[in-house]
Structures are given as C-alpha cells and as structure tokens.
C-alpha angles and dihedrals in degrees: 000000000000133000094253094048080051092061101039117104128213101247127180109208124191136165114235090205087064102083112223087009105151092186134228128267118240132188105234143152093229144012092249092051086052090049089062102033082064101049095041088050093045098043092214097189122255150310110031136352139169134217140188121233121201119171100216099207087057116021101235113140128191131185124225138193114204128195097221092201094054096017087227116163135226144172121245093225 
C-alpha cells in the first residue's frame, strides 16, 4: 500500500440540485478534495455548483459551492 492510498478517504459526493441523485463515491485526502474530484470527473457545466460532501467512515458531511470556471471552493455556511 503507498503513503498517498493510506491517506485517501472513502467520500460520497452528490449534488443536491440533481433530483433523485444518490452521489459516487471518490478516494480523496479531504472533503474538499472530494468536492472537486467530483466535479472535475463529472464535468457539471459552468458558472457555480454545489456538492455535498459525506466521509463515509465518520459521518461527518459538509457542503461546498465551486466556481467551475476557477474551481475555487467554498463552504456553504
């Protein structure tokens, strides 16, 4: 196993704005790195978007708007 699949958490990402949308699950160091592993991978169109991030190990979710121009992140909060 190497260092970087050590650090990788299991993630289920979803866009709320999908209806019925039940997300994917990505291998990623952080929730935000989840957040745009799953828009980069899904190609979801421009301007802004949000995701929901849940760790699937925790249960911790967070919720994240991108700038799919810039692919700046930010919370939902």
């Amino acid at each position: 196993m190497t260092h970087a699949t050590e650090l990788a958490r299991r993630f289920r990402v979803r866009s709320p704005a999908i209806e019925d949308h039940h997300g994917y699950v990505v291998l990623e160091a952080s929730f935000a790195a989840a957040a745009i592993a799953y828009v980069e991978d899904r190609g979801t169109g421009a301007g802004e978007t949000m995701v929901v991030v849940h760790d699937l190990d925790t249960g911790q979710e967070h919720c994240f708007r991108i700038d799919l121009a810039t692919s700046h992140v930010t919370s939902c909060e």
